[in-house]
C-alpha positions as YAML, in Angstrom:
chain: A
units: angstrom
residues:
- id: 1
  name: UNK
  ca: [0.00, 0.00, 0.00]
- id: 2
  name: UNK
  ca: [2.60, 2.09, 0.73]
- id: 3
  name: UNK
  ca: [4.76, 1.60, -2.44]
- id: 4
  name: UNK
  ca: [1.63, 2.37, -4.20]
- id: 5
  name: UNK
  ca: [1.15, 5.94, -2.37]
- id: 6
  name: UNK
  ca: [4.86, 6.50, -3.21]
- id: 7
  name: UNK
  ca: [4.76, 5.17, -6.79]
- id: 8
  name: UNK
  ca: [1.70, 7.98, -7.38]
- id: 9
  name: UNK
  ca: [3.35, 10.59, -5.52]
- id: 10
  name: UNK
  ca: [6.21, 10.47, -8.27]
- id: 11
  name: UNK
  ca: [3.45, 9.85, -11.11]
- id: 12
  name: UNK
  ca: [2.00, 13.13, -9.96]
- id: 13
  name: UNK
  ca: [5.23, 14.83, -9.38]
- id: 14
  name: UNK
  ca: [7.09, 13.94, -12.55]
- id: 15
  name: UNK
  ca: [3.12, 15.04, -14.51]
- id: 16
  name: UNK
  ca: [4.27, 18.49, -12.92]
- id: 17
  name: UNK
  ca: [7.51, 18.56, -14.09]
- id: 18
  name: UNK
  ca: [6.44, 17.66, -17.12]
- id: 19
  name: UNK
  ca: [3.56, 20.13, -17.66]
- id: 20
  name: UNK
  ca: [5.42, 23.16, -16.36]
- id: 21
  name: UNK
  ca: [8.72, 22.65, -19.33]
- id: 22
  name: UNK
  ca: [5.68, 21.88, -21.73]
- id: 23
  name: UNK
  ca: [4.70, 25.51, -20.85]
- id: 24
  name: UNK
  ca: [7.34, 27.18, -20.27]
- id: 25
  name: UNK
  ca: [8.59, 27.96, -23.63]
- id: 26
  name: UNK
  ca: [5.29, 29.01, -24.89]
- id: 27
  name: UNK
  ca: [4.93, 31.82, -21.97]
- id: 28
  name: UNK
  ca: [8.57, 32.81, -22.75]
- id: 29
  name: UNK
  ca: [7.71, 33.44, -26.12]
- id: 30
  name: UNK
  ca: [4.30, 35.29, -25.25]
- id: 31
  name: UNK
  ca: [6.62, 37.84, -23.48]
- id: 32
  name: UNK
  ca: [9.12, 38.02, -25.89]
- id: 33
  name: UNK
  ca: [6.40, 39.29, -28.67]
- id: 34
  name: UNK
  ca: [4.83, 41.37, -26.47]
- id: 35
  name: UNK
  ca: [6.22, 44.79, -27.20]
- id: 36
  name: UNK
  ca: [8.53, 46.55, -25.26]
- id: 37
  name: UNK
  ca: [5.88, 49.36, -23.57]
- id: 38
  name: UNK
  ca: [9.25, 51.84, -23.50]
- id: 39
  name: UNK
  ca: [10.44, 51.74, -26.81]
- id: 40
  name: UNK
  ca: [6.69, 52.08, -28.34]
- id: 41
  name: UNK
  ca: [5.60, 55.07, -26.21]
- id: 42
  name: UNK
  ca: [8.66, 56.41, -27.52]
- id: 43
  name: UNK
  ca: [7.75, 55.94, -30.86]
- id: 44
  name: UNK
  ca: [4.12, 57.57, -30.60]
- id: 45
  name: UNK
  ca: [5.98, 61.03, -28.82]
- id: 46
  name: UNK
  ca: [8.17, 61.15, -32.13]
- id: 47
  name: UNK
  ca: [5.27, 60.68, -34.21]
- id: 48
  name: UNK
  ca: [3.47, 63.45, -32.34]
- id: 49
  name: UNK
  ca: [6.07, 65.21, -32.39]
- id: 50
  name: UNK
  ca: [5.68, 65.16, -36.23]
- id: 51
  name: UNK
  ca: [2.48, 66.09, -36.47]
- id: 52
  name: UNK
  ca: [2.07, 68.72, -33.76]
- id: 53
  name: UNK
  ca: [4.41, 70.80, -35.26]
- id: 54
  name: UNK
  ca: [3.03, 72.09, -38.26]
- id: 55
  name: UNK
  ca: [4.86, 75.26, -37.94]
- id: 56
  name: UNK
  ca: [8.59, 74.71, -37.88]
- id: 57
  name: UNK
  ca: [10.45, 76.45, -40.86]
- id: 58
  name: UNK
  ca: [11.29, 75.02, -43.87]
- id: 59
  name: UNK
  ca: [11.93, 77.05, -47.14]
- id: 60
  name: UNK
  ca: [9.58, 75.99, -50.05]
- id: 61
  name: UNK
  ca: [7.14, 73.83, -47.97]
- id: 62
  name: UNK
  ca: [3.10, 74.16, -48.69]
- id: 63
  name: UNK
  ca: [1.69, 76.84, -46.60]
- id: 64
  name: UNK
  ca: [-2.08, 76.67, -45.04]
- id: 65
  name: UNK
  ca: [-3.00, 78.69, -48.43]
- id: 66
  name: UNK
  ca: [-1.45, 76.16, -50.66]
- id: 67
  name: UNK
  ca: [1.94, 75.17, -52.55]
- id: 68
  name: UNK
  ca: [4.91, 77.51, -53.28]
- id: 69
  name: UNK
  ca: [4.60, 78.52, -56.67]
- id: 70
  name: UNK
  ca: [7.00, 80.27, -59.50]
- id: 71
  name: UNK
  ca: [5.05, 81.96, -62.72]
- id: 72
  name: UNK
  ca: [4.41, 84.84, -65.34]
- id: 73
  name: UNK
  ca: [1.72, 87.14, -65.74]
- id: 74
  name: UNK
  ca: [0.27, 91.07, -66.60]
- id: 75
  name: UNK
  ca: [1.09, 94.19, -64.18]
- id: 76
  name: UNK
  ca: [-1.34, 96.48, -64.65]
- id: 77
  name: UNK
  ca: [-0.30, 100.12, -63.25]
- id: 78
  name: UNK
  ca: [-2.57, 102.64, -61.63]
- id: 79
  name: UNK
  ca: [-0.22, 105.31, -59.99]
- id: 80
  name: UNK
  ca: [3.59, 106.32, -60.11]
- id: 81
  name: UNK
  ca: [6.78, 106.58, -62.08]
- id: 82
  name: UNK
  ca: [8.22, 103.10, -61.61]
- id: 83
  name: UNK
  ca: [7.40, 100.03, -63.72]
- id: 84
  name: UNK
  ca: [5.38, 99.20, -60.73]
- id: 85
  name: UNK
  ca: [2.78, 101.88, -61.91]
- id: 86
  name: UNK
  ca: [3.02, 101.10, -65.46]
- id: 87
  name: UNK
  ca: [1.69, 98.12, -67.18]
- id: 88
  name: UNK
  ca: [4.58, 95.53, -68.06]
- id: 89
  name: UNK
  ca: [5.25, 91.90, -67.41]
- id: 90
  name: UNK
  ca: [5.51, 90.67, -64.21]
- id: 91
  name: UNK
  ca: [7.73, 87.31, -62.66]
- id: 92
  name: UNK
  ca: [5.39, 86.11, -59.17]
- id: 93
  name: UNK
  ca: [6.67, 83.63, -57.02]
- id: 94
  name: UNK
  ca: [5.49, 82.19, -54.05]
- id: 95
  name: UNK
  ca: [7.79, 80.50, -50.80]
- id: 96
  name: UNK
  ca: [6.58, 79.39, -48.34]
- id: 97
  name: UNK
  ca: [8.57, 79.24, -45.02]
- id: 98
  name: UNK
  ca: [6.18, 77.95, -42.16]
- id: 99
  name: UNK
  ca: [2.77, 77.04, -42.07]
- id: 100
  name: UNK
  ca: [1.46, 80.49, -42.05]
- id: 101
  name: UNK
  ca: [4.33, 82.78, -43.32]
- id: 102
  name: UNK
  ca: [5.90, 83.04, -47.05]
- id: 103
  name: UNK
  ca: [8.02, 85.31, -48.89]
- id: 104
  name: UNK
  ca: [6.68, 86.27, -52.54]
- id: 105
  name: UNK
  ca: [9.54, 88.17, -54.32]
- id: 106
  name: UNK
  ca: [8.89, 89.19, -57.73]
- id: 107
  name: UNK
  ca: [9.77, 91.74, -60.73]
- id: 108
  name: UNK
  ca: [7.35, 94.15, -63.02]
- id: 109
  name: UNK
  ca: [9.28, 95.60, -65.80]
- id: 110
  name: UNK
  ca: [8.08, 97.83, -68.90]
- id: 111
  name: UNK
  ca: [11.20, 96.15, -71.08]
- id: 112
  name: UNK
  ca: [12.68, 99.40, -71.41]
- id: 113
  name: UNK
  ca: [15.56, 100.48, -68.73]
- id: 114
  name: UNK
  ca: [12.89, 99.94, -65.91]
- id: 115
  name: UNK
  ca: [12.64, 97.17, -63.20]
- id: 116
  name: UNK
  ca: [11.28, 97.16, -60.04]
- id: 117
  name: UNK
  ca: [11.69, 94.12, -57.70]
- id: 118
  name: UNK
  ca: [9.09, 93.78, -55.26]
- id: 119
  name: UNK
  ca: [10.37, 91.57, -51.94]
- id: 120
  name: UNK
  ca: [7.31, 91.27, -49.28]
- id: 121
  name: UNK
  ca: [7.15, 88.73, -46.55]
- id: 122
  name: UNK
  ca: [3.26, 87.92, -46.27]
- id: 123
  name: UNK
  ca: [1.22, 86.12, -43.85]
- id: 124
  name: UNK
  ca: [-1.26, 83.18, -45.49]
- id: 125
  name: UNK
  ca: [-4.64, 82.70, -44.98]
- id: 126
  name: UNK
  ca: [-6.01, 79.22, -44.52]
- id: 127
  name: UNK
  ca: [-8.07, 78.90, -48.01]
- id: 128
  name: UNK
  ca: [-11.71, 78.36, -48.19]
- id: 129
  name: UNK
  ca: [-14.10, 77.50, -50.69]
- id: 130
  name: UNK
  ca: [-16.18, 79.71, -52.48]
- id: 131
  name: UNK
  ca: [-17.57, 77.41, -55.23]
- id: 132
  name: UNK
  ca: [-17.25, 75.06, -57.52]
- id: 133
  name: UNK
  ca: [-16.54, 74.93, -61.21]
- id: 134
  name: UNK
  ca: [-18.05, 71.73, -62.84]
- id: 135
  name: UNK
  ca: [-16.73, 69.07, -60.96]
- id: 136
  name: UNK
  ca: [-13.88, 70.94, -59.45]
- id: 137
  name: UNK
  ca: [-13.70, 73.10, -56.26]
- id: 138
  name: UNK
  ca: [-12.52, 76.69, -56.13]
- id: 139
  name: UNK
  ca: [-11.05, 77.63, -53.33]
- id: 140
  name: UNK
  ca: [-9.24, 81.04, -52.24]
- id: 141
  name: UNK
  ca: [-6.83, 81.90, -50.03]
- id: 142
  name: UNK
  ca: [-6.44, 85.76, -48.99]
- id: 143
  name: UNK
  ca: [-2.32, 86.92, -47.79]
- id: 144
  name: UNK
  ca: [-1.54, 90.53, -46.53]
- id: 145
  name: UNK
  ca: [2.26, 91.62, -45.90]
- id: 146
  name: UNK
  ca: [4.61, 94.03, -46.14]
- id: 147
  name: UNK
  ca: [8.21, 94.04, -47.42]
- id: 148
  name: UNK
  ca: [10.92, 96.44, -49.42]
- id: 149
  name: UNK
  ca: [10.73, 98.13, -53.52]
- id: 150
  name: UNK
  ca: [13.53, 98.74, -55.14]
- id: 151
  name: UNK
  ca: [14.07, 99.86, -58.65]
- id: 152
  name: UNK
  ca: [16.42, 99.51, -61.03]
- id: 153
  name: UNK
  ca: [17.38, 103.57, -60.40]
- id: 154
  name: UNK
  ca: [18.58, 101.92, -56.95]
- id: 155
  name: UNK
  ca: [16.08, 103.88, -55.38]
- id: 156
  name: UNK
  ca: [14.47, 102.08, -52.02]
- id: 157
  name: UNK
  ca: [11.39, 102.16, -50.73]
- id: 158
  name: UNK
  ca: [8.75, 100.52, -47.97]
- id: 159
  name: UNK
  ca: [5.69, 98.07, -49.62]
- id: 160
  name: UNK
  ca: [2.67, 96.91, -48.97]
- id: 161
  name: UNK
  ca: [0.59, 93.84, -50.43]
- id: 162
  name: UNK
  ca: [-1.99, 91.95, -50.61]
- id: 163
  name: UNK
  ca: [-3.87, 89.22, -52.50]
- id: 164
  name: UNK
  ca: [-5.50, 86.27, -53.36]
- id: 165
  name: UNK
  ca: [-4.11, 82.58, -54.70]
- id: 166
  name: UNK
  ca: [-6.85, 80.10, -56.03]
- id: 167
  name: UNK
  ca: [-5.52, 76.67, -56.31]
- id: 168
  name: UNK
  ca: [-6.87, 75.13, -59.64]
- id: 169
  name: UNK
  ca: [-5.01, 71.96, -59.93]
- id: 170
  name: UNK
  ca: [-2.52, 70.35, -58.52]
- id: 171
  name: UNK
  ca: [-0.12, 71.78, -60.50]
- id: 172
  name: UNK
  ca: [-1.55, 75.32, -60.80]
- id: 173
  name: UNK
  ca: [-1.66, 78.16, -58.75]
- id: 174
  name: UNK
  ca: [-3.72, 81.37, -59.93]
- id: 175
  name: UNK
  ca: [-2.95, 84.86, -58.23]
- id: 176
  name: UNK
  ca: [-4.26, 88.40, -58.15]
- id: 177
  name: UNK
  ca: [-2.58, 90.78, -55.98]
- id: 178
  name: UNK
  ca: [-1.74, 94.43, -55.44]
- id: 179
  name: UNK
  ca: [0.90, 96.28, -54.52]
- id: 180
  name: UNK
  ca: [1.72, 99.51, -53.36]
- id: 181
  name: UNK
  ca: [5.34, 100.97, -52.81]
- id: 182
  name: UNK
  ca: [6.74, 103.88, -51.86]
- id: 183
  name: UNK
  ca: [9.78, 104.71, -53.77]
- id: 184
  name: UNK
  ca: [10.13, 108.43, -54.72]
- id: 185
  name: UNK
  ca: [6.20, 108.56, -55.27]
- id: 186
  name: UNK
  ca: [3.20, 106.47, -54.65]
- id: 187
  name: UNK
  ca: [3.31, 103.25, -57.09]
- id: 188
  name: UNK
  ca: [0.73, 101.29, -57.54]
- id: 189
  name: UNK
  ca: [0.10, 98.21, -59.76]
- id: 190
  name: UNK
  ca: [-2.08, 94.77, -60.10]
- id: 191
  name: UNK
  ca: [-1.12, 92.22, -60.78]
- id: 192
  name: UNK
  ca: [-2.48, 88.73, -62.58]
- id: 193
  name: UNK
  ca: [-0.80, 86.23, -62.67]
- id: 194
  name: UNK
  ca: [-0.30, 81.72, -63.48]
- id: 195
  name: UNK
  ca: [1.87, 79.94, -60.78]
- id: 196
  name: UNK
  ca: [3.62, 76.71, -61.59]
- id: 197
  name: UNK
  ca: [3.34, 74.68, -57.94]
- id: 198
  name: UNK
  ca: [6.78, 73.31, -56.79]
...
């Protein structure tokens, strides 16, 4: 009687022994795909990080009114002596710089001896929609700044502008803006103009 107590204490035992290696390995390797709770908290701050930043600088980047741009159009002048008050051709371009600021130099020249280069820094609107055309939507995005004039005379003077871009693909950028600077006189011009998006 008593060999058979003993004999199934060691059955029972050894079962033990047994079950517990069985299991073992298969726990182990439950914790070793569970993922390390450091190293992926870690990841979701630097992904956070990305996105919550929407304002860091970066020249050329897409501002909250839409791409940077580079393009040709008409200047047509109102008021002053400069090319800038005359009606000539005029070189737009648009950088932006952080989500909400860009700097838009350009030139307006009558192709005689006169240029005037036009260097505002300008502070985007976010662009909202007005409409659509067919099946496409317009939208419009307002920008006021402020920035230098300078002719070709080397003559130097304070400016103001103001406009509007309208997105129309995603390659093209349409813009109507005007400027006033103060060189020797009052200039004024408008501008219309096609951007190519970069």
């Amino acid at each position: 009687m008593k060999g058979n107590i003993r004999h199934s204490a060691y059955a029972m035992v050894a079962c033990g022994v047994l079950l517990s290696l069985s299991v073992m390995p298969s726990s182990a390797q439950a914790h070793e795909n569970q993922p390390d709770s450091k190293s992926t908290l870690a990841q979701v701050r630097d992904t956070a990080k990305d996105i919550v930043q929407p304002d860091s600088f970066q020249v050329g980047r897409d501002t909250q009114g839409g791409p940077s741009y580079i393009g040709i159009g008409a200047n047509l002048g109102a008021l002053g002596g400069t090319a800038l008050g005359d009606t000539s051709l005029s070189v737009v371009s648009k950088v932006g710089l952080t989500h909400t600021f860009s700097t838009r130099p350009s030139v307006v020249t009558n192709f005689t001896d006169d240029a005037t280069f036009l260097i505002p820094v300008t502070y985007d609107l976010k662009a909202f929609r007005v409409g659509e055309l067919g099946s496409q939507e317009i939208k419009v995005a307002p920008y006021i700044g402020a920035g230098i004039a300078v002719s070709t005379d080397a003559d130097v003077g304070p400016l103001l502008t103001g406009g509007l871009d309208i997105p129309v693909s995603e390659r093209w950028t349409l813009n109507a803006a005007a400027n006033a600077g103060f060189i020797d006189d009052v200039d004024l011009g408008v501008t219309v103009a096609a951007g190519y998006n970069f």
